[in-house]
C-alpha positions as CSV (number, residue, x, y, z in Angstrom):
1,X,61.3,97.5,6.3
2,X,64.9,97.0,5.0
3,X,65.9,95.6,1.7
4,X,65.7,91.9,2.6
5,X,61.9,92.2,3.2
6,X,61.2,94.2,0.3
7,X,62.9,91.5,-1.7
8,X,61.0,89.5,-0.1
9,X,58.1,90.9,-0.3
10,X,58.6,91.5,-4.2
11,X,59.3,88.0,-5.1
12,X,55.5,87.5,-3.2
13,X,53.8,90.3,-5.1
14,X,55.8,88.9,-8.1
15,X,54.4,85.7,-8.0
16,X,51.1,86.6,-7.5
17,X,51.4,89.1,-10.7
18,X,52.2,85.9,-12.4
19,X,49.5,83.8,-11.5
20,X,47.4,86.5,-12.1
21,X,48.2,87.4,-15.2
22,X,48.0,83.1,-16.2
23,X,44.3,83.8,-15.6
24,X,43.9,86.1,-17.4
25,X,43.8,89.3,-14.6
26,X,46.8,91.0,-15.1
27,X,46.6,94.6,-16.5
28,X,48.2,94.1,-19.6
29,X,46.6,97.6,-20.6
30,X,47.7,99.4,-18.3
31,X,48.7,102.3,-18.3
32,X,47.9,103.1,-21.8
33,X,48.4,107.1,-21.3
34,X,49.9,109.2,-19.4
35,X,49.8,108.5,-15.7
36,X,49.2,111.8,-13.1
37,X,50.9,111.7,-9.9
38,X,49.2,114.3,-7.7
39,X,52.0,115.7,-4.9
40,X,49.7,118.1,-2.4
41,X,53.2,120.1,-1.5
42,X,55.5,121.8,-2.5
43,X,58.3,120.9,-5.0
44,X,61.3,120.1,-3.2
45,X,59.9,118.4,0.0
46,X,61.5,115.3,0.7
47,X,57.9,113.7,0.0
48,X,57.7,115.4,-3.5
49,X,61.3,114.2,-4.0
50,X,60.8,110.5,-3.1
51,X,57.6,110.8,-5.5
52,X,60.0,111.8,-8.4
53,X,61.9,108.8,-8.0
54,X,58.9,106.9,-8.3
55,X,57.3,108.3,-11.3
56,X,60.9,107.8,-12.7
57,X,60.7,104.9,-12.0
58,X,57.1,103.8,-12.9
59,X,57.9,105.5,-16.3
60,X,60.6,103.7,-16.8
61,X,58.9,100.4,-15.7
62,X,55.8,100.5,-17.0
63,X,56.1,102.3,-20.5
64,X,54.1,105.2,-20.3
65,X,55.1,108.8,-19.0
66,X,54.3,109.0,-15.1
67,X,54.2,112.7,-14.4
68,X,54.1,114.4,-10.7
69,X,51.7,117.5,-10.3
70,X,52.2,120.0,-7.4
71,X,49.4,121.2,-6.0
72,X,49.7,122.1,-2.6
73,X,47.6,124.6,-0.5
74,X,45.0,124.1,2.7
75,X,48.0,121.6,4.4
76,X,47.6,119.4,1.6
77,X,44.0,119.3,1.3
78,X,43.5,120.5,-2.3
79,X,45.6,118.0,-4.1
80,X,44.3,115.4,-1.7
81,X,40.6,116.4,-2.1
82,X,41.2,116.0,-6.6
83,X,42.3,112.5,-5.5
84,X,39.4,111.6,-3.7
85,X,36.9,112.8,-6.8
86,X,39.1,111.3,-9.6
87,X,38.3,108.5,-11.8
88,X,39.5,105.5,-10.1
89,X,41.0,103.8,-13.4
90,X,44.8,104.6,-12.2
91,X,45.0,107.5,-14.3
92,X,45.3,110.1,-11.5
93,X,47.4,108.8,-8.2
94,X,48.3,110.7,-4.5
95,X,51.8,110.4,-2.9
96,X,51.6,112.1,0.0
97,X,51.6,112.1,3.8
98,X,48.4,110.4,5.4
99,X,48.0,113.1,7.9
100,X,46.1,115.2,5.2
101,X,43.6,111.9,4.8
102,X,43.8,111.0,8.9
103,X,44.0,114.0,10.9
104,X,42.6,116.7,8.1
105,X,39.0,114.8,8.0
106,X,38.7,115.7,11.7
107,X,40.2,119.1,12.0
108,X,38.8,120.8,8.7
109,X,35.1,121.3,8.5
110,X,35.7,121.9,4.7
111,X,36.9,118.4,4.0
112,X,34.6,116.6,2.2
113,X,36.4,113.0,2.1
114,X,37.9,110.3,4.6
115,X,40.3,107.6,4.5
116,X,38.2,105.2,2.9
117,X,38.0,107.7,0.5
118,X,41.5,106.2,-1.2
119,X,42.9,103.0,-2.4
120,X,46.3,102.1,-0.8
121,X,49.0,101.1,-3.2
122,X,53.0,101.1,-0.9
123,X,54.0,103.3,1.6
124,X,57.1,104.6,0.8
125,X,58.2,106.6,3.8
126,X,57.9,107.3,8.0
127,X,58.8,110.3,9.7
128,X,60.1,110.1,13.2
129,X,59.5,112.7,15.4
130,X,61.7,113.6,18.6
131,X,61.7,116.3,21.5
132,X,65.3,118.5,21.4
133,X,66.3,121.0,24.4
134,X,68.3,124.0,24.8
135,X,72.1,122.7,24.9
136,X,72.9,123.0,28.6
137,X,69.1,121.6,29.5
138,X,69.0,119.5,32.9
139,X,66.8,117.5,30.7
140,X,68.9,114.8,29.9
141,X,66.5,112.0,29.4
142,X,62.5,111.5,29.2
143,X,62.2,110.4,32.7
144,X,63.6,113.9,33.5
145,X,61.2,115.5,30.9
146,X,58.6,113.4,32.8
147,X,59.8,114.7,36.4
148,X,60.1,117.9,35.6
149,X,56.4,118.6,34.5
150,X,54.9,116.7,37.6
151,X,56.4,118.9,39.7
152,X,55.3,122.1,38.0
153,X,52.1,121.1,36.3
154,X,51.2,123.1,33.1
155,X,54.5,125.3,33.5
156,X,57.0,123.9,31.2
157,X,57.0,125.4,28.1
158,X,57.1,122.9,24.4
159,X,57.3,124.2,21.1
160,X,55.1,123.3,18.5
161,X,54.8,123.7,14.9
162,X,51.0,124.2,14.8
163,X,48.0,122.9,16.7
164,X,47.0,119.4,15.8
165,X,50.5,118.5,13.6
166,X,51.5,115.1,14.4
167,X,54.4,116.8,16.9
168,X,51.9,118.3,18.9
169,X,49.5,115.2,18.7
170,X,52.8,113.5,20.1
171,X,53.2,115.7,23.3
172,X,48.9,115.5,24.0
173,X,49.4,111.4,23.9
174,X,53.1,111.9,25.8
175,X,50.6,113.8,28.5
176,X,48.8,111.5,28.7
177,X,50.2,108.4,28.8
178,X,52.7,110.4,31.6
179,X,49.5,111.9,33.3
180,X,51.7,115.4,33.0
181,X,50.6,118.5,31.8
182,X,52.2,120.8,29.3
183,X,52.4,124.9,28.0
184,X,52.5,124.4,24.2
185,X,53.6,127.2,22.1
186,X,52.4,126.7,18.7
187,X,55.3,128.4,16.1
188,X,55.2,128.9,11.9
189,X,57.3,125.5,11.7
190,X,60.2,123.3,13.1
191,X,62.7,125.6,12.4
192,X,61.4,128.5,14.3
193,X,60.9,126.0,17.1
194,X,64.3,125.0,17.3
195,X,65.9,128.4,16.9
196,X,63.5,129.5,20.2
197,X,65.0,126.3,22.0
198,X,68.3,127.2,21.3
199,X,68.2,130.2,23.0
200,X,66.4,129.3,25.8
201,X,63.0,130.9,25.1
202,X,60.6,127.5,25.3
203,X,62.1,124.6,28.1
204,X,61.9,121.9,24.8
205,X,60.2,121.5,21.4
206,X,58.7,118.3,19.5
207,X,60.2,118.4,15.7
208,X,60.1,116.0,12.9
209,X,63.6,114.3,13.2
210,X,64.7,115.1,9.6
211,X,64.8,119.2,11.3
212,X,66.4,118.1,15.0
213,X,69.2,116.0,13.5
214,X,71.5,118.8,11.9
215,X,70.2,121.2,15.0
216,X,73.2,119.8,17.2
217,X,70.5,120.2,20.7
218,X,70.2,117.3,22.5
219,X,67.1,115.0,21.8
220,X,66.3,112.8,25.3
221,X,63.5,111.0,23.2
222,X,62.3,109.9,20.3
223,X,58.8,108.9,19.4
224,X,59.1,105.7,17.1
225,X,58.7,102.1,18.1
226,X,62.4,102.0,17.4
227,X,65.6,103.3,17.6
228,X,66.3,105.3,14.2
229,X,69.5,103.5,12.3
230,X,70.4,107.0,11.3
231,X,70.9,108.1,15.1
232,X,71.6,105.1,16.7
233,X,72.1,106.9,20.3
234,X,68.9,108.0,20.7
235,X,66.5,106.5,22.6
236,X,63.2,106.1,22.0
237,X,60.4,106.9,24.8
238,X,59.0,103.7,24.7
239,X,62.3,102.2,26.0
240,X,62.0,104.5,28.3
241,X,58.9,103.5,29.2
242,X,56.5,105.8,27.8
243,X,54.3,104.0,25.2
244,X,54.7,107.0,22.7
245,X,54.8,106.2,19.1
246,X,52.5,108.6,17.0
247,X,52.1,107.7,13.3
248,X,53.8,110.0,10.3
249,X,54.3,108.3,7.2
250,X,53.0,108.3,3.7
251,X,53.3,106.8,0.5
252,X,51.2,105.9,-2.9
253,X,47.5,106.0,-3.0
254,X,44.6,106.3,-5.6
255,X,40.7,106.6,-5.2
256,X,38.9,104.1,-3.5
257,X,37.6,101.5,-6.0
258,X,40.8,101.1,-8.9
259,X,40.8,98.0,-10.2
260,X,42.4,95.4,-8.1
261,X,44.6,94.4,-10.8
262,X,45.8,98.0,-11.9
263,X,46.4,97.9,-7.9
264,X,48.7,95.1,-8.3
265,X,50.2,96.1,-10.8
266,X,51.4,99.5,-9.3
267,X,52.2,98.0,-6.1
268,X,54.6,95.2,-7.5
269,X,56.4,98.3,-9.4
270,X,56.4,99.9,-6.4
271,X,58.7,97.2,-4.5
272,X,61.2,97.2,-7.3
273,X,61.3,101.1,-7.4
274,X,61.7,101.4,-3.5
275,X,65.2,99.2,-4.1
276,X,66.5,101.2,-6.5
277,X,70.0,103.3,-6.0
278,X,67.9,106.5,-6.5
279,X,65.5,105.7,-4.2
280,X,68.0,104.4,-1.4
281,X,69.8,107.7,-1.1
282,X,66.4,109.4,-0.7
283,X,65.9,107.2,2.2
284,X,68.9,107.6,3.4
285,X,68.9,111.5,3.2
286,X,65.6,111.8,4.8
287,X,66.9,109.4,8.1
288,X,63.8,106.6,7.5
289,X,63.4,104.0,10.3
290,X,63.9,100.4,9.2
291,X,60.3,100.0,8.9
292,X,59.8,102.6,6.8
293,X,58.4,100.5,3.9
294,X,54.8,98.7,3.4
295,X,53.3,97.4,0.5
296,X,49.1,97.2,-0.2
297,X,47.6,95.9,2.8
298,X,50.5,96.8,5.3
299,X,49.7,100.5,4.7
300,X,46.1,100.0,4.9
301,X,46.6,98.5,8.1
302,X,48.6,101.4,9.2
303,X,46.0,104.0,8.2
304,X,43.6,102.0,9.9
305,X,45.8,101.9,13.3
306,X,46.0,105.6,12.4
307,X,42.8,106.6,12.4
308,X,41.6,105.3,15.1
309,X,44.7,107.1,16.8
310,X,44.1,110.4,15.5
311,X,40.4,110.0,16.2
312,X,41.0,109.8,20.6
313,X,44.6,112.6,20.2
314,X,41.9,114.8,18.7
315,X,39.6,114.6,20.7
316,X,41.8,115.4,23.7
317,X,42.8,119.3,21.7
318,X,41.9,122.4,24.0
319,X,38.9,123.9,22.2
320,X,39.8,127.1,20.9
């Protein structure tokens, strides 16, 4: 969402803080302590980043110390897994991406919590993802992508960075919706992927955009529901008339059951913090679509679309 609808959308949570707090609901306790911001990655991921900004920035806003704590491992599951079993006074928070609540619960017999497991707060950030190809590919655009797999079924080769990664749930729901088949070659991570397309070892790869967009290869589609402002000249494959737009985004969370006002209260800082300078040239740097942006109940809704998504890509994996 751009900055108009924040605004927006912070003058609405703004009033409603008001008229809650006139009877008699707002949290005027909270937080009384020190506030934990769980980050299930590493320090110095674009995620972790953005969720240093907002601690900042809760800190600053809400008068206690809002502290991030890394602790990644199991492709987010550990830090994720704490969340879930917390206390859920708004004491101990999650920013991270929602595949390790969406797509984790169905690939990892060892999880032992779900989406409803958490209590959405904002969604602070949306990761494209797009298909690159060696520089001198024929494959200019999707519909050549598209043309080129029908007519040798199972033989083009796509880079991947690990089976069941939102990339690779990409290409099984591209497939599908082009009734192609495809070779995937699973790789350690994006940039591997790239460096193999580059010299011509895999036909094309699907990457986060954030790792195609400083790879110079051509990109003949993107998967979003719209063109990304940072690379205007790309087109997306739904334009191109593949209904393609997998979810990968993230944001805020706690466990399920916090207080609805220690909710609102968080999410109403969360608006303001989102407009901040610091937090624009994090968005900025890390190529976010327009809509990157969703307070309470518009990232519930999205985890809800998600799920369900995940649930049918999954289903389609190749058993191992």
């Amino acid at each position: 969402m751009g900055n108009g609808a924040i605004c927006t959308a912070s003058l609405t949570i703004g009033l409603a803080t008001i008229i809650g707090a006139a009877a008699g609901a707002a949290p005027q306790g909270y937080p009384e302590r020190v506030v934990q911001i769980i980050a299930p990655a590493t320090a110095g991921s674009s995620a972790d980043i953005l969720g240093r900004v907002l601690a900042d920035g809760f800190s600053a806003r809400l008068g206690k110390p809002f502290i991030i704590v890394n602790k990644p491992g199991a492709n987010g599951v550990l830090g994720t897994a704490d969340v879930a079993r917390a206390n859920p006074d708004g004491y101990t928070l999650l920013h991270t991406a929602t595949y390790s609540i969406t797509v984790q619960p169905l690939t990892n017999k060892e999880v032992d919590y779900a989406a409803k497991s958490f209590t959405p707060i904002c969604q602070t950030f949306k990761n494209d993802q797009v298909v690159v190809v060696p520089p001198n590919s024929p494959l200019k655009t999707a519909h050549d992508l598209i043309a080129a797999a029908k007519k040798k079924p199972g033989a083009m080769t796509v880079g991947i960075p690990g089976t069941a990664t939102i990339p690779h749930l990409a290409m099984i729901q591209l497939a599908d919706e082009a009734k192609v088949q495809f070779n995937d070659v699973p790789f350690k991570g994006p940039a591997e992927e790239i460096q193999n397309v580059r010299a011509g070892q895999i036909d094309f790869a699907a990457v986060p955009l954030t790792a195609a967009a400083g790879s110079g290869l051509p990109m003949p589609g993107l998967f979003a529901e719209t063109r990304n402002p940072s690379l205007p000249n790309v087109p997306t494959f739904k334009e191109q008339g593949y209904d393609v737009a997998p979810l990968s985004f993230g944001g805020l969370l706690g466990p399920a059951g916090m207080p609805a006002d220690v909710t609102r209260k968080l999410e109403a800082a969360c608006i303001a913090i989102m407009q901040s300078e610091a937090a624009q040239r994090v968005v900025k740097n890390t190529l976010q679509p327009a809509d990157y942006f969703a307070d309470s109940a518009g990232f519930a809704k999205n985890i809800a679309k998600d799920v369900a998504e995940k649930i049918r890509l999954v289903a389609m994996l190749k058993p191992n």
